[in-house]
Structures are given as structure tokens and as C-alpha cells.
C-alpha positions in Angstrom: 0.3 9.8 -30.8 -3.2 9.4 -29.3 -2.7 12.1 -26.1 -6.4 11.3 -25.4 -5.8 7.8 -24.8 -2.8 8.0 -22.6 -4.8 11.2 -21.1 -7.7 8.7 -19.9 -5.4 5.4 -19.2 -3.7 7.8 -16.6 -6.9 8.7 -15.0 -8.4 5.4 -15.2 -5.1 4.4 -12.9 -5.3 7.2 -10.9 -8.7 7.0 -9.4 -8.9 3.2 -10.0 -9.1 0.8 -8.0 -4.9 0.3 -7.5 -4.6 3.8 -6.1 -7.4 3.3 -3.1 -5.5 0.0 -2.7 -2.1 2.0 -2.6 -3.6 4.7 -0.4 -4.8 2.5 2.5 -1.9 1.0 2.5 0.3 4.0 2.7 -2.4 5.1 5.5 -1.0 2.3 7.6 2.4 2.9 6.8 1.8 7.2 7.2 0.7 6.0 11.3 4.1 4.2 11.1 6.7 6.5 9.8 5.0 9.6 9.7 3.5 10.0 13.1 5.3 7.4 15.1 8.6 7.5 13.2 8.9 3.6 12.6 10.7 2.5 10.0 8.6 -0.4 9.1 10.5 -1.6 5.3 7.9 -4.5 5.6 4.2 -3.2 4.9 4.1 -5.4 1.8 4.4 -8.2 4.4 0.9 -7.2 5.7 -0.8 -7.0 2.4 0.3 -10.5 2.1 -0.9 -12.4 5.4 -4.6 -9.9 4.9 -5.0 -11.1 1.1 -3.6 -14.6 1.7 -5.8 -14.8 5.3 -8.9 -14.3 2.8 -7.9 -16.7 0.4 -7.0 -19.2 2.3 -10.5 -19.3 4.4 -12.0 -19.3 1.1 -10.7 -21.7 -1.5 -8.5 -24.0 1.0 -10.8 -24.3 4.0 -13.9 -23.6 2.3 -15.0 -20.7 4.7 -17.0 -18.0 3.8 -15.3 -14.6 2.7 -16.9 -12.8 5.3 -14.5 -15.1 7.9 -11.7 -14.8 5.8 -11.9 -11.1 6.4 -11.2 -11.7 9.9 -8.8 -14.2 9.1 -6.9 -11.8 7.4 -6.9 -9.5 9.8 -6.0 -11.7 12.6 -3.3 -12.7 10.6 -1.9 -9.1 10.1 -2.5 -8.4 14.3 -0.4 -11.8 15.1 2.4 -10.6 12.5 2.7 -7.1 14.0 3.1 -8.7 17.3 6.2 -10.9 16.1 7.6 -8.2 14.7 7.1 -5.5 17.5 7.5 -7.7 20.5 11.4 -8.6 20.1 12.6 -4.9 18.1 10.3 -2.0 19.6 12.1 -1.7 22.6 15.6 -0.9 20.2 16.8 1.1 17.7 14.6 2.1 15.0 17.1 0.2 12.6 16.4 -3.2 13.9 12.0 -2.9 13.1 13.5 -1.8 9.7 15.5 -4.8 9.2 13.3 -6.9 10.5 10.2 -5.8 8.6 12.1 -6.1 5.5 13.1 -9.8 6.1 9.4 -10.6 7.1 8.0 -9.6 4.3 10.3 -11.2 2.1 10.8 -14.5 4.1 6.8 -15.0 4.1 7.1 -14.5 -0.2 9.3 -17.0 0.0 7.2 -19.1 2.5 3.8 -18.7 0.4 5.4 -19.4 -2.6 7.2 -22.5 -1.5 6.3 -26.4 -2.2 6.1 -27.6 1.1 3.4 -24.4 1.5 1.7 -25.7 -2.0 -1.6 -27.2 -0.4 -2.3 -24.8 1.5 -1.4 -21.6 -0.2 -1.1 -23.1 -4.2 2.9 -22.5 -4.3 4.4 -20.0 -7.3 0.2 -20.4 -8.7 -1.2 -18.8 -5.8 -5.3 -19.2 -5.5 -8.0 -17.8 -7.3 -11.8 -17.2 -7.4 -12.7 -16.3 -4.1 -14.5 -13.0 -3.8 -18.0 -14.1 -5.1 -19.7 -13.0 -1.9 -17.9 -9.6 -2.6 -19.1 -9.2 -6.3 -22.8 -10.7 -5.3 -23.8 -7.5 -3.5 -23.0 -5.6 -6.4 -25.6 -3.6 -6.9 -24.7 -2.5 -10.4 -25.4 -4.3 -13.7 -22.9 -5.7 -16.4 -21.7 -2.7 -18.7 -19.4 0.1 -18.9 -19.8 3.0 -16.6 -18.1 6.0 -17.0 -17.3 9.9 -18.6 -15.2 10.8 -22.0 -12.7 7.9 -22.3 -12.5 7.2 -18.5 -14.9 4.4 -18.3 -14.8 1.3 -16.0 -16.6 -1.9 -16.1 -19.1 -3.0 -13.3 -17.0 -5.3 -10.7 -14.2 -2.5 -11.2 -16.5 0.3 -10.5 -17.9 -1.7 -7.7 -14.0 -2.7 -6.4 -13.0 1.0 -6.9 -16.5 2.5 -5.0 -16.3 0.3 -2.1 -11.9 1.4 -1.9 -12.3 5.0 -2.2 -15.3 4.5 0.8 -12.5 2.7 3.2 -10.3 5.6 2.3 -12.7 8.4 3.4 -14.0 6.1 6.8 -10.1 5.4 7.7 -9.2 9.0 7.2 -11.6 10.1 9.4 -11.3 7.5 11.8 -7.5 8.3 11.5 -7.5 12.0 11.7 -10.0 11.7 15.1 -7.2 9.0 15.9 -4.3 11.3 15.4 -5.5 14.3 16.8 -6.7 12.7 20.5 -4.4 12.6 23.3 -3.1 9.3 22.0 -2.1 11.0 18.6 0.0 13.8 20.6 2.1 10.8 22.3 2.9 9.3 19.6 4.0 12.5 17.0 5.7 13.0 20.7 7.6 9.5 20.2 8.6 10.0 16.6 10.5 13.5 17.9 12.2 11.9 21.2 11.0 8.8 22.7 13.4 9.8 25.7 11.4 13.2 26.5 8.1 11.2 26.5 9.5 8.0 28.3 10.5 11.4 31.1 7.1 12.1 31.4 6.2 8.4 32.8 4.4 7.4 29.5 4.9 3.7 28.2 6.7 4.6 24.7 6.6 0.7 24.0 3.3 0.0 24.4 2.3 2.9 21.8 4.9 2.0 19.2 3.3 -1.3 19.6 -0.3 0.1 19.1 1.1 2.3 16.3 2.4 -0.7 14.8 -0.7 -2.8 15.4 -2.7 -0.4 13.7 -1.1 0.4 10.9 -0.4 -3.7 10.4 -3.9 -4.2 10.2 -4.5 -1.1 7.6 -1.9 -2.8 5.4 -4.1 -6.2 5.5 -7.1 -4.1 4.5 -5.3 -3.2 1.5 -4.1 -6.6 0.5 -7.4 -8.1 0.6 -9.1 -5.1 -1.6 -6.3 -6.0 -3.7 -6.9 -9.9 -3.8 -10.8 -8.8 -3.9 -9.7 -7.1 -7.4 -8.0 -9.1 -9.0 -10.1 -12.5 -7.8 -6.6 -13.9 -7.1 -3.3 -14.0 -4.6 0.3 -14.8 -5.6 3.5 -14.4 -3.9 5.4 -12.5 -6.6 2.7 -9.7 -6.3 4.1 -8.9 -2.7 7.8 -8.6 -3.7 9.8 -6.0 -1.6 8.8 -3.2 -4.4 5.6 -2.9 -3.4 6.9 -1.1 -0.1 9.3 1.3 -2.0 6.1 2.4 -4.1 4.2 3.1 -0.7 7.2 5.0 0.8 7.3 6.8 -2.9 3.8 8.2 -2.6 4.0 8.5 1.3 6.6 10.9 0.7 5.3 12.5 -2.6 2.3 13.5 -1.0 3.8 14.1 2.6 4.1 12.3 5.5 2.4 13.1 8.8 -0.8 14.4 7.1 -3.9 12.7 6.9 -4.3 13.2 3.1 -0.7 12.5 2.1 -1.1 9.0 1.1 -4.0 9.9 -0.9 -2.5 12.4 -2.7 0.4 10.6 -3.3 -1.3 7.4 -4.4 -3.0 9.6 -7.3 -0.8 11.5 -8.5 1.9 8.3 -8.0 -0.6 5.9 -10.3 -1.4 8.8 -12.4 2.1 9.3 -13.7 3.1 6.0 -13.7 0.7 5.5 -16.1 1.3 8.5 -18.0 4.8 7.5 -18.7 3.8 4.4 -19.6 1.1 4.8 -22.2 3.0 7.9 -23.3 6.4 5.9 -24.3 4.7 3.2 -25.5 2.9 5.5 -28.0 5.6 7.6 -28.9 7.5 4.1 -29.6 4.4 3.1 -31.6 4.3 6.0 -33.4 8.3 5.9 -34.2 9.1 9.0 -32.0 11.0 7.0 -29.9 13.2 4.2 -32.0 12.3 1.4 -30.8 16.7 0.4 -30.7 16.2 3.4 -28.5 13.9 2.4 -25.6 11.8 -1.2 -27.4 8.2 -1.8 -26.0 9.5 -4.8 -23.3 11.7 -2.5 -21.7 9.3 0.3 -20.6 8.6 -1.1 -17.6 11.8 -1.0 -16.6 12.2 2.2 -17.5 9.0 3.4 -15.5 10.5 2.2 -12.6 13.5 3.4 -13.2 11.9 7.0 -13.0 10.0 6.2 -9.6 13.6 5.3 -8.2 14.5 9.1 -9.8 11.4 10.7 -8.3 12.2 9.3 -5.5 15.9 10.5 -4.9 15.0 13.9 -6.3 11.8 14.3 -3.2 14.0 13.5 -0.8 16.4 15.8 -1.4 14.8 18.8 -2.7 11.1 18.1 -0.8 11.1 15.9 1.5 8.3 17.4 3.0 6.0 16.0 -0.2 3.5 18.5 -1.5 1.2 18.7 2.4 3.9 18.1 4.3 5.7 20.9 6.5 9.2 21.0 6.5 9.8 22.0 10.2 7.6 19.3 11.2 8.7 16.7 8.7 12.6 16.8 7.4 13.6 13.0 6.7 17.2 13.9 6.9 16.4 13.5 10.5 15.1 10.7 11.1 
């Protein structure tokens, strides 16, 4: 086994540009659950109207990216408020049922042939960041340290991610830690205290949710920026569960919990990857055993494990604090 190789395809994946994409996400969904205490099981569902809002402008209406950006994240403020508007004022359990729906119902939507013209059905659309890639300033090549070594539009995809990182942390931890932050860590540990105190717990869900909404479309259009291309299967229900994996692994209601989570998430995932499929190469693992197609089942298999083992053993993640944070709670 080459342990250099997996070594460097783990790093690659941890600081690349799939792990900023991950972390502002998670960032979003961290304002949601972890300092509101929404259960919102739809994030994905924002990822998907922000990279489809971009595309869309682009390649079907022939706009310029620049207003597909806005697109995008018009789309994502109009989709919080259908969400928020009928649930907030309930139980917790109905914005979790009905995120989860959203996000799937719009999959099914996008990918659907009466949606073909306008979104290109199961195909998606493609080629659309050109504007994005023009203003990089970096010439064709590999760029890069030991093994770890990216090529230009990634490097330029992963610097201009792990910028929106830093700027929404701070923006979020100035956010968080203003009068408006302490009503809404307030809300997530009893709505009925703050609602006492003649503040409108409504309207802040509904900002919290906002916020975080439009965070998640940030991240879908990175993502659609990346790859040059949008397709409903790429915003399956999964994608939400990975969030709420790292969320938790790095520890919700802290600034860099999402981050931390996000790298250490892709980092292993990608460990176990390259390392089975080595040790399969290499006939340490018989391929009747575990074969080559089924390792990424297996993967996932262990981020369901991670998962279950977290949550009951540290459910606090690695910044969290357990007095502050226990999900048994919630």
C-alpha cells in the first residue's frame, strides 16, 4: 500500500474545495440548530434553489453569472419564507418535516420532464461559471506542496471558498454574539421564557431561518461554480445527514464547529476510501471480502457509525460544551 498517496488524497479532500463548500453550508445550518434550535432536515433544499438560481440565469435565460448570484439567492430567501411562514409558529417537528419534504420534492421537481426546458431534467446544466474562472488570476498548472497539489480553477475554487468561510465566520460570530444572538441561543433553550419577556420569538426563528437559507444557497452555488455543472441527484437528502454529521463532529453552537467538522469529515472520508481501495488493490483485503464497487457503500456506512457513536458518547462534538449543548434534549 502507497500510505503517501491515500496520506495526500485525504488532505487534498480535506482542505479542498468540497470541505469549504461543506462548511458554509453547515454554517447556515449551525445558526439553525445550533443557536436557534431549528430542526431544519432540508438545508440540501437550499443548496439546490442557490446552485440551480445560478444556472438557470446563465445557460437558460442567458444572464450574466453575476445576476444569477442574486438569483440564487433570491431563490433561497423566497424558499425560507414558504417554509417558515406556515411551521415556525409550531412544534419544532413540523419545520423538520417540512424541510425534509422540500428539499426532496424540489429534486424531484428539477429533475422532472415537464421542468426539462428550463432546468435540463435528470442532465441538469452545465458550463456556466466562465465569468467566475475569467478573474482567475493564476495560470494553467499544478500548484501545490509534497503530493497535495491542485490544479489552477481548483485552487482558485478552493481560495475564493475558504475566503467566504473566514468573512461568514466573522460576520457570524459579530452576528451571534450581539443582542440579537443572545435572543436567539435564548429561543433554542425556551422559546416560552423569551416570548415572557415580550420578544417576538417568531420573527427571530424566521430571521434565523432566513439567514441560514441564504448561507446554504452560498454553498450550492460554490459547488455548481466547481464542478461547472448542476444536477438534481447531487442534492439527494444525504447531503443534509453529511452537514448534520460534521455539524455535530465538530460541535454545534460554535463558530468553528462546521469548520472543523467539514475537515476532519472530508479528511476521513477520504482516508477510508483511498485506504480500502489500496488495501483491496494490494490483496490485503480479498476483494470476495469488501470488492472495489462496494466501498462507497461501505464509507457511508461508517459515516452513519460515526454518527450514532457522536451522539451518544459526544454529542457535544470536539468545541462544543456539553452543558450548553446536550442533543438528547432537544
Amino acid at each position: 500500500m502507497d500510505f503517501s498517496a491515500v496520506l495526500a488524497d485525504a488532505i487534498r479532500s480535506g482542505i479542498g474545495p468540497i470541505a469549504a463548500v461543506f462548511a458554509i453550508a453547515a454554517m447556515g445550518l449551525n445558526l439553525h440548530f445550533g443557536y436557534t434550535g431549528l430542526l431544519n432536515f432540508g438545508q440540501v433544499g437550499f443548496m439546490l434553489v442557490g446552485g440551480y438560481g445560478l444556472a438557470i440565469t446563465v445557460v437558460t435565460w442567458g444572464g450574466s453569472m453575476w445576476l444569477g448570484i442574486l438569483v440564487g439567492l433570491a431563490s433561497a430567501l423566497v424558499l425560507a419564507l414558504l417554509l417558515g411562514l406556515p411551521t415556525l409558529r409550531l412544534r419544532a417537528d413540523y419545520l423538520a418535516i417540512a424541510t425534509i419534504a422540500a428539499g426532496e420534492t424540489l429534486r424531484i421537481f428539477y429533475r422532472s420532464g415537464w421542468a426539462e426546458p428550463t432546468t435540463g431534467g435528470v442532465f441538469g446544466l452545465q458550463r456556466f461559471a466562465g465569468d467566475f474562472y475569467a478573474l482567475n488570476p493564476m495560470p494553467p498548472g499544478r500548484y501545490g506542496l509534497w503530493e497535495v497539489r491542485f490544479g489552477a480553477r481548483d485552487l482558485w475554487v478552493m481560495l475564493v471558498g475558504w475566503t467566504l468561510v473566514l468573512v461568514i465566520g466573522l460576520l457570524l460570530a459579530l452576528l451571534v454574539h450581539s443582542p440579537w444572538g443572545r435572543v436567539i441561543r435564548s429561543v433554542r433553550e425556551d422559546e416560552t421564557a423569551v416570548r415572557s419577556l415580550g420578544k417576538n420569538v417568531y420573527a427571530y426563528k424566521m430571521q434565523s431561518l432566513v439567514i441560514g437559507g441564504l448561507l446554504g444557497a452560498v454553498a450550492g452555488m460554490l459547488q455548481a461554480i466547481q464542478v461547472q455543472s448542476v444536477n438534481p441527484d447531487s442534492f439527494d437528502p444525504a447531503v443534509t445527514f453529511f452537514l448534520y454529521t460534521l455539524l455535530v463532529l465538530g460541535g454545534a453552537g460554535r463558530i468553528l464547529g462546521p469548520v472543523v467538522g467539514s475537515v476532519l469529515f472530508w479528511f476521513v472520508l477520504t482516508f477510508v476510501d483511498s485506504a480500502l481501495r489500496q488495501a483491496i488493490g494490494a490483496g490485503i483485503v480479498p476483494s470476495d471480502v469488501i470488492s472495489t464497487s462496494e466501498v462507497g457503500a461501505v464509507r457511508f456506512a461508517l459515516v452513519g457509525l460515526a454518527l450514532i457513536l457522536l451522539v451518544a458518547f459526544r454529542p457535544q462534538g470536539i468545541l462544543g460544551s456539553r452543558k450548553e449543548m446536550l442533543l438528547g434534549d432537544r
